[in-house]
Structure formats: C-alpha cells, structure tokens
GUKE-260994 format. One line per 2 residues: their letters; for each residue x, y, z of N, C-alpha, C, O. Coordinates in nm, 3 decimals, decimal comma, m for minus. Layout:
A = X Y Z X Y Z X Y Z X Y Z; ...
//
This chain:
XX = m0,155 1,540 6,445 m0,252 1,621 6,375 m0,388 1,593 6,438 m0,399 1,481 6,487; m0,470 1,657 6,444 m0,603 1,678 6,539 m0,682 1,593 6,396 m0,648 1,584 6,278
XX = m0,789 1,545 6,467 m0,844 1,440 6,390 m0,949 1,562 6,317 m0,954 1,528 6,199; m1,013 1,657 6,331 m1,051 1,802 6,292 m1,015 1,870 6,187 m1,095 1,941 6,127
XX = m0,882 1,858 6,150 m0,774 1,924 6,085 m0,764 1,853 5,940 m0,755 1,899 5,827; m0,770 1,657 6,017 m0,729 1,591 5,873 m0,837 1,599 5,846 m0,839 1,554 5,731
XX = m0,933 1,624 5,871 m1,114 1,574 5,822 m1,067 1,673 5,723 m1,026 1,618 5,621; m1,058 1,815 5,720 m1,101 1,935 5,670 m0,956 1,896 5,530 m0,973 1,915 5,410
XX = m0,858 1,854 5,579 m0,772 1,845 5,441 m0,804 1,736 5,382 m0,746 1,725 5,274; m0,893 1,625 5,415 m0,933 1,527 5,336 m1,045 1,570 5,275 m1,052 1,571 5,152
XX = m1,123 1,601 5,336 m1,254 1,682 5,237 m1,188 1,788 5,121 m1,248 1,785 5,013; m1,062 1,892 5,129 m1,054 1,943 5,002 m0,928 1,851 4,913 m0,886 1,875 4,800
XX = m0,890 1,752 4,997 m0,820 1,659 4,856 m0,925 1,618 4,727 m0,919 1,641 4,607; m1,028 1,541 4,816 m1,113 1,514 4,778 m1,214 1,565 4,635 m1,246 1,506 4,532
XX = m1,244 1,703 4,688 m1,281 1,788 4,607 m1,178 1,847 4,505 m1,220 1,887 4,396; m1,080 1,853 4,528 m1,008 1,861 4,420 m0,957 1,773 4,313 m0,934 1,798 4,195
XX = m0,946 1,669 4,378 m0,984 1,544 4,254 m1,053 1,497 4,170 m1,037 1,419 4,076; m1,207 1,601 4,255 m1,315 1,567 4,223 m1,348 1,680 4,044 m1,399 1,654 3,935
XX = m1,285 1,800 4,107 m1,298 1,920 4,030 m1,214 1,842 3,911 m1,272 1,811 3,807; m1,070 1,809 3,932 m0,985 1,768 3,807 m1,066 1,662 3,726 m1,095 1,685 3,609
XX = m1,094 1,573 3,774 m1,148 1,438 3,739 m1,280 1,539 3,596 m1,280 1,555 3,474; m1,354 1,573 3,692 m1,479 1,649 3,646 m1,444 1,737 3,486 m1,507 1,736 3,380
XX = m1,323 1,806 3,522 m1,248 1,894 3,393 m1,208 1,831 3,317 m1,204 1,892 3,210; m1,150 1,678 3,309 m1,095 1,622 3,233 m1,190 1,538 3,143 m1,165 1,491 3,032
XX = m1,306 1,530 3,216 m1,409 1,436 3,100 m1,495 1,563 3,009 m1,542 1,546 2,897; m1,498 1,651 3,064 m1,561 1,800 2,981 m1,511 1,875 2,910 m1,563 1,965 2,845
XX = m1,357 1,829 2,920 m1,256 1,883 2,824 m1,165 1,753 2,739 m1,043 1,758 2,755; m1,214 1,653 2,661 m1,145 1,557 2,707 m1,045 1,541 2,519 m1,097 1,529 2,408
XX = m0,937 1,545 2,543 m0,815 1,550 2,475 m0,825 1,444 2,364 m0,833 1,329 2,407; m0,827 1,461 2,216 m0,834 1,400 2,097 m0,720 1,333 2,107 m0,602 1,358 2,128
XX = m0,807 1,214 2,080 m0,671 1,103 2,076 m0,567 1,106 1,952 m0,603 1,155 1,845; m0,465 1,065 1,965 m0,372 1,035 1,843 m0,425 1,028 1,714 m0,405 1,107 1,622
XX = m0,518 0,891 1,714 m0,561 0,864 1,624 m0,608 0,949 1,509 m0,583 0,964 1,390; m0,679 0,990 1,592 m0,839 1,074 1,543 m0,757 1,216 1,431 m0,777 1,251 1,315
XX = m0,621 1,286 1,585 m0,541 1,354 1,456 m0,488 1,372 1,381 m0,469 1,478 1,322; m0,427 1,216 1,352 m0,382 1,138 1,252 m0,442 1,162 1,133 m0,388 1,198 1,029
XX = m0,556 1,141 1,152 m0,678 1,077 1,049 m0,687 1,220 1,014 m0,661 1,247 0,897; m0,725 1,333 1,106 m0,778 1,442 1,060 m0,682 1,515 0,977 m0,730 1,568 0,876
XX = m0,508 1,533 1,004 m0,424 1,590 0,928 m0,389 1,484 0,781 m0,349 1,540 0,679; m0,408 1,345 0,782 m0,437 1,295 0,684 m0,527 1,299 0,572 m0,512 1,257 0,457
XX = m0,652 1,373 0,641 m0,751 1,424 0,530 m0,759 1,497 0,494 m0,839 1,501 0,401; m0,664 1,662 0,543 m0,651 1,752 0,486 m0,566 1,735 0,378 m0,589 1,792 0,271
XX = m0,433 1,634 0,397 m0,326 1,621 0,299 m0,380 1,601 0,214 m0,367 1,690 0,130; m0,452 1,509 0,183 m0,527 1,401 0,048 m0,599 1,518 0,011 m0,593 1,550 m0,108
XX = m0,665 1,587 0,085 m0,742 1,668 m0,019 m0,637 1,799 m0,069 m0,673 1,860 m0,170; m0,534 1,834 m0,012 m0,482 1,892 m0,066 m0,379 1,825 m0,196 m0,376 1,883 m0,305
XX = m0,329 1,749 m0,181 m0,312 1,629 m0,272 m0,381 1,622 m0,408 m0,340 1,619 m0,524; m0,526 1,620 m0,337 m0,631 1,597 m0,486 m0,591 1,727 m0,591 m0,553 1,732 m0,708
XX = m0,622 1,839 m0,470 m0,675 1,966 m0,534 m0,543 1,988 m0,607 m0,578 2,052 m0,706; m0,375 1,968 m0,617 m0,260 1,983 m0,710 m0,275 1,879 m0,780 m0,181 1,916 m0,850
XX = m0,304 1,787 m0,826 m0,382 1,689 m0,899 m0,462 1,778 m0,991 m0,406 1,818 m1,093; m0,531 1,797 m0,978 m0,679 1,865 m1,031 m0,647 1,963 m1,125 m0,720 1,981 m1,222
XX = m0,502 2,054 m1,097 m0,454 2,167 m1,172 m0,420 2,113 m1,263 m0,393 2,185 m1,359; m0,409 2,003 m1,276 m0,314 1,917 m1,434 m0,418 1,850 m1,528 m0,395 1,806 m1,641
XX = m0,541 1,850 m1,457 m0,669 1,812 m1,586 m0,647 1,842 m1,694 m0,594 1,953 m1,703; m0,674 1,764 m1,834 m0,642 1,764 m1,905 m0,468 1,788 m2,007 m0,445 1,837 m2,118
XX = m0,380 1,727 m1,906 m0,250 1,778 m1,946 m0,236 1,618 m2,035 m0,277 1,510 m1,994; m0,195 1,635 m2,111 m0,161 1,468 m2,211 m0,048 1,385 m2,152 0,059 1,401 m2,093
XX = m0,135 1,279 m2,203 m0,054 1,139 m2,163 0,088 1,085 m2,271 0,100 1,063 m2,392; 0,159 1,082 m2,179 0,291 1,038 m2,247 0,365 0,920 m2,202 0,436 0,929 m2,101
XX = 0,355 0,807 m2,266 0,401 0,677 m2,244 0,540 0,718 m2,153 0,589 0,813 m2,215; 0,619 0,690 m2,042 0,771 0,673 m2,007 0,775 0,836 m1,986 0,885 0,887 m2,007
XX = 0,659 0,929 m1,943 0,705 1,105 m1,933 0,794 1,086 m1,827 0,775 1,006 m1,736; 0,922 1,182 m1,843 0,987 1,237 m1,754 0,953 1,277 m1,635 0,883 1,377 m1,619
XX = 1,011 1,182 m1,504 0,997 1,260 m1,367 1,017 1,415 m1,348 1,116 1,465 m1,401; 0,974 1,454 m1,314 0,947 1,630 m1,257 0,879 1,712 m1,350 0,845 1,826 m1,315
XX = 0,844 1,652 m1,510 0,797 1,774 m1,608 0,642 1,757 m1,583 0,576 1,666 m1,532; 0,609 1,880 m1,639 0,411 1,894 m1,614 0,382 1,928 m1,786 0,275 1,985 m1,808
XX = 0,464 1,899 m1,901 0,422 1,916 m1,999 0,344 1,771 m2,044 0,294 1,776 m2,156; 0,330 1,662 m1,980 0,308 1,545 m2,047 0,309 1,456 m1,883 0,376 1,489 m1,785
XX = 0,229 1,359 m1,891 0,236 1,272 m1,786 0,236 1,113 m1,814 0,124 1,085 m1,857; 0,290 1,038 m1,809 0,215 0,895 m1,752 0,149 0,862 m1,626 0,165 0,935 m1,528
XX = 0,101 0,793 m1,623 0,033 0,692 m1,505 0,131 0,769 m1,368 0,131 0,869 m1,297; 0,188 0,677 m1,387 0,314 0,681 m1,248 0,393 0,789 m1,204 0,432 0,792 m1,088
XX = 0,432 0,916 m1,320 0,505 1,008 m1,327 0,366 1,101 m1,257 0,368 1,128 m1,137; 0,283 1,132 m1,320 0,184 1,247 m1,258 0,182 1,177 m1,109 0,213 1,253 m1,018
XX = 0,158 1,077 m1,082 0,168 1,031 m0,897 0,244 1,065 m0,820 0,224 1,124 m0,714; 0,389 1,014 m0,890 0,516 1,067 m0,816 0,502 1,243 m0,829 0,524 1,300 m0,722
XX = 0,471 1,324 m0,934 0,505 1,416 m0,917 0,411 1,485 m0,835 0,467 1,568 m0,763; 0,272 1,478 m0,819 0,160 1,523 m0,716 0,200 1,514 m0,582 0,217 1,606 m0,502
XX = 0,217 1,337 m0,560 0,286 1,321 m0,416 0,396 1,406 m0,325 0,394 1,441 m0,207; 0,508 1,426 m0,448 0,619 1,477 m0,430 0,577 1,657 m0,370 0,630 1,716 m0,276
XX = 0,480 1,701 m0,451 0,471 1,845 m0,412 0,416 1,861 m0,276 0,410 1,971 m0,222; 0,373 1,744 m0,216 0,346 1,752 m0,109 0,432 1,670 0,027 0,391 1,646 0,140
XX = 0,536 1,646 m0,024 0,641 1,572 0,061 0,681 1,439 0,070 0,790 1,409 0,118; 0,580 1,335 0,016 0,570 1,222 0,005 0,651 1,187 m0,145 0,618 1,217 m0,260
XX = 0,777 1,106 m0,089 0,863 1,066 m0,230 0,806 0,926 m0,254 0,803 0,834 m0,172; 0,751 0,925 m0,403 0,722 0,792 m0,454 0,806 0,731 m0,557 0,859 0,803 m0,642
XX = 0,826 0,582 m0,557 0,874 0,534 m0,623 0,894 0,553 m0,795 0,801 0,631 m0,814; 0,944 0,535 m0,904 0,883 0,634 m1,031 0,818 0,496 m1,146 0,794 0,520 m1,265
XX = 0,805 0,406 m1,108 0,707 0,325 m1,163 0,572 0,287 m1,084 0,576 0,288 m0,961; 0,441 0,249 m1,156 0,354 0,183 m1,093 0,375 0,057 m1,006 0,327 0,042 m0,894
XX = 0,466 m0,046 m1,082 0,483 m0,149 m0,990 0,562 m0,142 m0,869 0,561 m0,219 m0,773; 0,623 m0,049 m0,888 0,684 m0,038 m0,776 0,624 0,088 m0,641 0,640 0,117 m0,522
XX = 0,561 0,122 m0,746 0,465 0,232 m0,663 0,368 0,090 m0,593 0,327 0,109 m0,478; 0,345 0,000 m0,636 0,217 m0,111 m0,583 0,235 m0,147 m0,426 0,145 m0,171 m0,345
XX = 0,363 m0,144 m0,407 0,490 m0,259 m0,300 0,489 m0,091 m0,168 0,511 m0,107 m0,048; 0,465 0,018 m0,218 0,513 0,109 m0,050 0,342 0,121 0,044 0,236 0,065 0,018
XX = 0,370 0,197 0,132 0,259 0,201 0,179 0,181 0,111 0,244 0,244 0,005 0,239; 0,051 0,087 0,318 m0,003 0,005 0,383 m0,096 m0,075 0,279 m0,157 0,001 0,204
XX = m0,115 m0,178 0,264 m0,218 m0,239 0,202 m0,364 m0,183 0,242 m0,386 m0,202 0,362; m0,447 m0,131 0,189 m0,606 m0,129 0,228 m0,693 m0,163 0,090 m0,689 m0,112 m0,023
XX = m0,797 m0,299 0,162 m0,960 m0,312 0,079 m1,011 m0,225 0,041 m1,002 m0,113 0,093; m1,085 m0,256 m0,071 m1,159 m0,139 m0,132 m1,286 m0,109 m0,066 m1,348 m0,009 m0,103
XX = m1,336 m0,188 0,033 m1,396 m0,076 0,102 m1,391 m0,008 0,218 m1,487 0,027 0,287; m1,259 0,011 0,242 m1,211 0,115 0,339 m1,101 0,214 0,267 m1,028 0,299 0,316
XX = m1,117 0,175 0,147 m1,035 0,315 0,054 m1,078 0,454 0,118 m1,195 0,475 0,151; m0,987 0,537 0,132 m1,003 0,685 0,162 m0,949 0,765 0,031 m0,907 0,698 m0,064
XX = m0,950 0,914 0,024 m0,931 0,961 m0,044 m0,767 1,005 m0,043 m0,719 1,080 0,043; m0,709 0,960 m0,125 m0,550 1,028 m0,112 m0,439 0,850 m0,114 m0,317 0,844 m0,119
XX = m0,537 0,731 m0,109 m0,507 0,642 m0,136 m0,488 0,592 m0,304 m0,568 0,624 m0,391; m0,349 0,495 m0,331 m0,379 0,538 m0,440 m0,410 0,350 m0,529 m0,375 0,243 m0,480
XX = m0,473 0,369 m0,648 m0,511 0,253 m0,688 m0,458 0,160 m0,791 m0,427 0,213 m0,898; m0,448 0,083 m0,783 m0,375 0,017 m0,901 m0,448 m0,108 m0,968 m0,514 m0,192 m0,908
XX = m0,416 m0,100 m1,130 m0,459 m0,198 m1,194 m0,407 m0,251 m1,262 m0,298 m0,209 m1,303; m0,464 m0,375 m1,309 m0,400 m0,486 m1,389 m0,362 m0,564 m1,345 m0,407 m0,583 m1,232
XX = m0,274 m0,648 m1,386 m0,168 m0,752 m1,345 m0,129 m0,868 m1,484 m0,190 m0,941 m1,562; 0,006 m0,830 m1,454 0,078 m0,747 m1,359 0,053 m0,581 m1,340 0,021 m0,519 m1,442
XX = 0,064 m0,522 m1,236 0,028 m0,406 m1,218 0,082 m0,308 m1,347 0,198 m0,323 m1,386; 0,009 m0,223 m1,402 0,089 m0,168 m1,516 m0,045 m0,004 m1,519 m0,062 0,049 m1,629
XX = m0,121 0,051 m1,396 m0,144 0,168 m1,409 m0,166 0,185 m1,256 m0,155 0,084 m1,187; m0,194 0,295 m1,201 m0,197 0,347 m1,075 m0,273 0,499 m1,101 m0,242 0,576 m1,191
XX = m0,354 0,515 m1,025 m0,484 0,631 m1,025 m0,476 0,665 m0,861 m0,439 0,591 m0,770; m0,526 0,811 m0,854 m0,527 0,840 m0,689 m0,689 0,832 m0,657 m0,766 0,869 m0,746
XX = m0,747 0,781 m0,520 m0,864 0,724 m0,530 m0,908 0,935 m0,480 m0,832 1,005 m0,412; m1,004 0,968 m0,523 m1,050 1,116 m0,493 m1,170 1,110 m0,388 m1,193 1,215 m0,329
XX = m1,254 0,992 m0,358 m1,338 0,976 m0,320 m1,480 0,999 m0,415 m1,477 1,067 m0,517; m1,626 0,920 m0,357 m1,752 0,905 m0,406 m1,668 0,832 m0,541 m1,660 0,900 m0,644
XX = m1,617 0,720 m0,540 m1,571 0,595 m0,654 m1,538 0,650 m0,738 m1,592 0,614 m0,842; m1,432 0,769 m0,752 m1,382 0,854 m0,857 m1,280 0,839 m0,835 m1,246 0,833 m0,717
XX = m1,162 0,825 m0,963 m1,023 0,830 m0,944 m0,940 0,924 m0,998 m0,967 0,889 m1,113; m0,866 1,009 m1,014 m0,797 1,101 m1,101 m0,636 1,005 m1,119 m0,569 0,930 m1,048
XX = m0,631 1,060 m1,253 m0,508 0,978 m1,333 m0,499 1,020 m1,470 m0,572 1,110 m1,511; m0,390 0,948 m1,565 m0,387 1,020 m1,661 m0,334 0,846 m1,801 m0,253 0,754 m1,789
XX = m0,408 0,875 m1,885 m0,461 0,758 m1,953 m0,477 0,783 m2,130 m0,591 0,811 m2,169; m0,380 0,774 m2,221 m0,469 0,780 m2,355 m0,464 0,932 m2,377 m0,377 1,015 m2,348
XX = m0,598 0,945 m2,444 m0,631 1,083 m2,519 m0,686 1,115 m2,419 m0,599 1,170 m2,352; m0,790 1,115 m2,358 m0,806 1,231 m2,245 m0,690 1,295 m2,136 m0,718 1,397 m2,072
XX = m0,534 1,217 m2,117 m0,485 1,334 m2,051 m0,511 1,287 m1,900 m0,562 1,180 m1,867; m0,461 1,398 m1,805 m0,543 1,352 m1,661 m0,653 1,425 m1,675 m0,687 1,529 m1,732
XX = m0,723 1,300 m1,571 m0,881 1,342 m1,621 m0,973 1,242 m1,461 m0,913 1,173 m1,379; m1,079 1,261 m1,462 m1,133 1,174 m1,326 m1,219 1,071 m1,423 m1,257 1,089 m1,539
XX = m1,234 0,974 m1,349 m1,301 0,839 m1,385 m1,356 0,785 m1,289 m1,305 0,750 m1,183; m1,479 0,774 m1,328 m1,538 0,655 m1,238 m1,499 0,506 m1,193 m1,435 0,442 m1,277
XX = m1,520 0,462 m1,108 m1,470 0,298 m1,032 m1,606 0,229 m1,091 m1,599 0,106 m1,098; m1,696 0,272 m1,123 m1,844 0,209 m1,127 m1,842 0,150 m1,297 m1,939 0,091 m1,344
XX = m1,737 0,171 m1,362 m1,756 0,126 m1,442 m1,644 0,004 m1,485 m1,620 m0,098 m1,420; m1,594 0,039 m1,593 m1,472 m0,063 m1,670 m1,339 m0,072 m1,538 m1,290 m0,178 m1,500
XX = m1,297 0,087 m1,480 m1,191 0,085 m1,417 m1,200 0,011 m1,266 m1,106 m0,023 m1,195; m1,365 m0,004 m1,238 m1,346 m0,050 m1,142 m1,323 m0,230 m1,096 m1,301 m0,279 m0,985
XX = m1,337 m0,286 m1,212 m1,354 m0,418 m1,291 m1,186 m0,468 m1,235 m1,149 m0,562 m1,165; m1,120 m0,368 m1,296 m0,955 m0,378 m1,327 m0,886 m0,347 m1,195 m0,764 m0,363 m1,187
XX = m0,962 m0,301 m1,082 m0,834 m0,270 m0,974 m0,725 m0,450 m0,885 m0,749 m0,568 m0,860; m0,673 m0,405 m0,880 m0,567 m0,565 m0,870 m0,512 m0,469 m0,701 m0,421 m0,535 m0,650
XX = m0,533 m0,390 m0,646 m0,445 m0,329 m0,511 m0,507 m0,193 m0,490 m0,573 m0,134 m0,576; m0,477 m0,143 m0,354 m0,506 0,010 m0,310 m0,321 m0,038 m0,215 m0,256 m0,140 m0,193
XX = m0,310 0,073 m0,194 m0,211 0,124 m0,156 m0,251 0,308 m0,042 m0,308 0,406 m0,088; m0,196 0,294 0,106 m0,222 0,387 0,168 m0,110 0,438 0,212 m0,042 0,357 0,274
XX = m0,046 0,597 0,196 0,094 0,616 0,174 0,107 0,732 0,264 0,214 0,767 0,314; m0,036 0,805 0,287 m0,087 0,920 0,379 m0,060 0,880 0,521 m0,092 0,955 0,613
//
C-alpha cells in the first residue's frame, strides 16, 4: 500500500471515531439506574393515586383480603399494591420482613411504613411526611409523620 493511500485511510478512521465518539457524549444513553428510579416513581404515584380513591372507606379490625367495603391496616396495602402487580403479604408483620430495608431519610414515596413493636400497623409513605392508611374512625385517610405517627415508626420497607 503506498504510504499516500494509508495516510488518507488513517485520517478518515480517525475522523470517524472522532464523529462517533463526539455523538455519543451529545446523545448520551440513561443509565439503568436512573430508569429504574424513573418507572419506580411513576408506579408509587400511581399506587398513591388508587389509594386515594378509598379515602374515607372504614376501618375494620381482620377486613377481608380483596373487599373495598371496609379495610384494615394491612388489607388496604395488600389490596392497593395488588392492583398494581405487586403481591403483598396479608399481615403487617409480615408485610415488615419483604422488600429492601430503607432510613427514614431516604424514604420515597410508594415505600411503605410501619409501626410499633411489635410491628402491628403499616401506612404507605405519599411523600412531604404524609402517610395514607386506614386507622379507627377516620377510615383511610392521610396523616402526618410530624406528629404522634411519626414518634411510632419502628421500619420503612421498599417493595417498588
């Protein structure tokens, strides 16, 4: 090969590596992570928002898995979760044990919370220190962390 010839095909290797190289930092491909995180935050909020339709539905000590006439703690969780694909366990304590452990201050929204101890309620965290759950005479209903409930959390749980 004429020393002429390789000059001229080394100069457009060159440049074409140069062009790819160049396209790939100006176009540059979302990592795993990031879409992880991002289809995880749509879930939770879609999560919240079938949550949210059951405000004010009453609390029923031991309610039946799958009914929406009455809830406990654990049953409205499992059944929210469930409409969105995620099968949960049908008690709180045992709802405590799946999922990743996370601190409360890296709680996200769609994580869910638990109190007492022994564990004996579970709330979904909604975000800005608000939890939705279902408790007593109000029914499901949202609650603040800033007050009594936030005193009582014993675990977070991340299942998203």
């Amino acid at each position: 090969m004429k020393p002429a010839k390789f000059g001229k095909i080394l100069i457009s290797v060159s440049l074409s590596v140069s062009f790819l190289m160049s396209a790939s930092v100006m176009m540059p491909l979302q990592p795993a992570s990031a879409a992880s995180a991002t289809a995880s935050s749509a879930k939770a909020k879609s999560i919240i928002a079938t949550g949210k339709k059951y405000m004010g539905v009453p609390y029923k000590f031991g309610a039946k898995s799958g009914i929406t006439s009455a809830f406990d703690c654990s049953s409205f969780v499992q059944y929210v979760y469930k409409k969105h694909g995620i099968k949960l366990p049908r008690t709180s304590k045992q709802q405590s044990k799946v999922g990743q452990k996370v601190s409360k201050s890296q709680m996200k929204p769609g994580d869910l919370v638990f109190f007492y101890s022994p564990v004996h309620h579970v709330a979904i965290y909604i975000g800005d220190g608000k939890i939705l759950h279902t408790y007593g005479k109000p029914g499901v209903t949202i609650s603040s962390l800033d007050g009594k409930w936030g005193k009582r959390i014993t675990g977070i749980r991340r299942v998203l």
